[in-house]
C-alpha positions as CSV (number, residue, x, y, z in Angstrom):
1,X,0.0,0.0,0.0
2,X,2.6,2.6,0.7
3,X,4.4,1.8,-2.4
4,X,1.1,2.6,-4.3
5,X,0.7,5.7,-2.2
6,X,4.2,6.7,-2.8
7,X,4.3,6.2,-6.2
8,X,0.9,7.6,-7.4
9,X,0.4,10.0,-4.3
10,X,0.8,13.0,-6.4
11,X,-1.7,11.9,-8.7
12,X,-4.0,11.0,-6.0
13,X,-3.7,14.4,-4.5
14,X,-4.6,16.1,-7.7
15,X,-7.9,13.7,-7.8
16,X,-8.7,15.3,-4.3
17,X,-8.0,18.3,-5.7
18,X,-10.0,18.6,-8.2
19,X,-13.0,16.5,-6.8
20,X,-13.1,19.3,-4.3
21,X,-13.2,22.0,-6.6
22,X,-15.6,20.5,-8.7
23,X,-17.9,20.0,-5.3
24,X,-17.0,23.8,-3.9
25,X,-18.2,24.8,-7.7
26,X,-21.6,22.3,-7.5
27,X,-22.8,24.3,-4.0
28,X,-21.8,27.8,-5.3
29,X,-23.1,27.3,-9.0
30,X,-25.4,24.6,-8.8
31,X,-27.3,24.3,-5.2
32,X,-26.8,28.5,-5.3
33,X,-25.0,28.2,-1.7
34,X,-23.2,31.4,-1.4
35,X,-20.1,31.3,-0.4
36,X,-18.4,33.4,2.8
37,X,-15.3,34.9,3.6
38,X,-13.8,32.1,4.9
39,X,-14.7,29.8,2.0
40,X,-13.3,31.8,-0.2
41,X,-9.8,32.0,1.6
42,X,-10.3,27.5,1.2
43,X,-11.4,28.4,-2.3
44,X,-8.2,30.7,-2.8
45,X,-6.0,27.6,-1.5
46,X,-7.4,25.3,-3.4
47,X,-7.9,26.0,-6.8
48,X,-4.9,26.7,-7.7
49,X,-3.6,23.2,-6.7
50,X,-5.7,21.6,-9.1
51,X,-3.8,23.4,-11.9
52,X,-0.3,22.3,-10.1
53,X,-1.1,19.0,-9.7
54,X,-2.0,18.6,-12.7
55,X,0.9,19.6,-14.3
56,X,3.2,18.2,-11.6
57,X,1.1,15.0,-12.0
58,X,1.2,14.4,-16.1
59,X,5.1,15.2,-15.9
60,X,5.4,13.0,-12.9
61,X,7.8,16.2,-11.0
62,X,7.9,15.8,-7.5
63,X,9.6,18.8,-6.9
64,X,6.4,20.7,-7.0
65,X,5.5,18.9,-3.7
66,X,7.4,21.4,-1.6
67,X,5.4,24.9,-3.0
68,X,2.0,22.8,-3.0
69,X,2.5,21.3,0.5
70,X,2.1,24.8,2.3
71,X,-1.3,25.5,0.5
72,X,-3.1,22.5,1.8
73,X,-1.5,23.1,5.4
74,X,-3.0,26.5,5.3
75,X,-6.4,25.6,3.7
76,X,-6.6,22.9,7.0
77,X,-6.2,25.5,9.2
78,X,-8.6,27.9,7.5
79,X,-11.4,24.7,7.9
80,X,-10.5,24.0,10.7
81,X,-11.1,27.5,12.3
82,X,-14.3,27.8,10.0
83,X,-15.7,24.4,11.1
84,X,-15.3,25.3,14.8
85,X,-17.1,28.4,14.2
86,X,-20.1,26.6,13.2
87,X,-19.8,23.6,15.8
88,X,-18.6,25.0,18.7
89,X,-20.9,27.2,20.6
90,X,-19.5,30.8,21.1
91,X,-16.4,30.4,19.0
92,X,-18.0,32.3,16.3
93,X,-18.2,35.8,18.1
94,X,-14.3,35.5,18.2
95,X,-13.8,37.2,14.9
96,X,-17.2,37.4,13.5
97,X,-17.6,37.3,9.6
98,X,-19.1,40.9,8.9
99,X,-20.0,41.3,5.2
100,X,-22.2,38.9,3.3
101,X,-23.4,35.6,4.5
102,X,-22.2,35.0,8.0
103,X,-19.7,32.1,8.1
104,X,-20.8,30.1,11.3
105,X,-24.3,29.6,8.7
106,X,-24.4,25.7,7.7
107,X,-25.6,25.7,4.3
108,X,-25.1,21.1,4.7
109,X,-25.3,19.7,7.8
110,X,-25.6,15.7,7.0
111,X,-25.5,13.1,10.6
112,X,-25.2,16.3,12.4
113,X,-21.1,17.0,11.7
114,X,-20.8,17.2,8.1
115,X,-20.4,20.4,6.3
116,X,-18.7,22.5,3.8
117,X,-15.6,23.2,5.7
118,X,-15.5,19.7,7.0
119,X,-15.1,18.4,3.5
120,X,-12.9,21.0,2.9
121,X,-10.8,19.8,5.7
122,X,-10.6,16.0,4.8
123,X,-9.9,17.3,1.3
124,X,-6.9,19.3,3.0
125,X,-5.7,16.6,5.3
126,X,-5.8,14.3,1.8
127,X,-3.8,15.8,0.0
128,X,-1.2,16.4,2.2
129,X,-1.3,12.9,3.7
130,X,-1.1,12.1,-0.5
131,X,1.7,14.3,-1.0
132,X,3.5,13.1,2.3
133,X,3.8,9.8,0.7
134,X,4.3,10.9,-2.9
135,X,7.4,13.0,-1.5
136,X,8.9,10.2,1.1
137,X,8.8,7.7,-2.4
138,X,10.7,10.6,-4.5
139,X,13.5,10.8,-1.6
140,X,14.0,7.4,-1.8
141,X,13.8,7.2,-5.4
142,X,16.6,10.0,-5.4
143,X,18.6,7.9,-2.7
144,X,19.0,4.9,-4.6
145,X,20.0,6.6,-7.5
């Protein structure tokens, strides 16, 4: 399993990648869900990986690993602190979202813990677990060169 991750983690991360974009796009476009200040920062970390990834993933170049990796470590964080501020009671008044739709709002809320930044977050944690591997196989690749 870990030589499958390693050697097609990059790709894999790109999958996640663009699966979440194309689900970020399907609540925005399609379902009319508008999106809020924090969503867009996810948005802004996202999108642009599903372009790298891509690239990075049909010229199998690890190297891209290291300016990708960053982007998915700050799109967790921004989930993370979105998700709490719709879960956990109070957190929300901390730094309050004061233009357009208020981002402690739940537009999904399926078994009572799944929602937009939730995904977001596994989609986060993914691709960094993906790229984890896809750079640990690259390093050993290089080593045994």
């Amino acid at each position: 399993m870990k030589r499958i991750l390693s050697t097609y983690g990059l790709y894999f991360a790109w999958l996640v990648a663009l699966v979440a974009t194309g689900g970020s796009l399907y609540f925005s476009e399609v379902l009319g869900f508008i999106p809020c200040t924090l969503c867009w920062y996810q948005r802004i970390l996202m999108y642009p990986q599903v372009i790298l990834l891509g690239i990075a993933s049909y010229r199998n170049d690890h190297r891209i690993i290291p300016y990708v990796l960053p982007l998915s470590v700050l799109g967790g964080c921004v989930s993370l602190w979105h998700y709490m501020e719709q879960k956990v009671p109070g957190f929300a008044t901390i730094l309050p979202c004061r233009v357009g739709v208020p981002c402690a709002q739940a537009y999904i809320d399926w078994f009572g813990f799944i929602t937009i930044p939730f995904l977001a977050l596994v989609a986060f944690i993914l691709i960094i677990v993906f790229l984890s591997f896809a750079r640990s196989g690259s390093v050993e690749d290089e080593a045994s060169e």
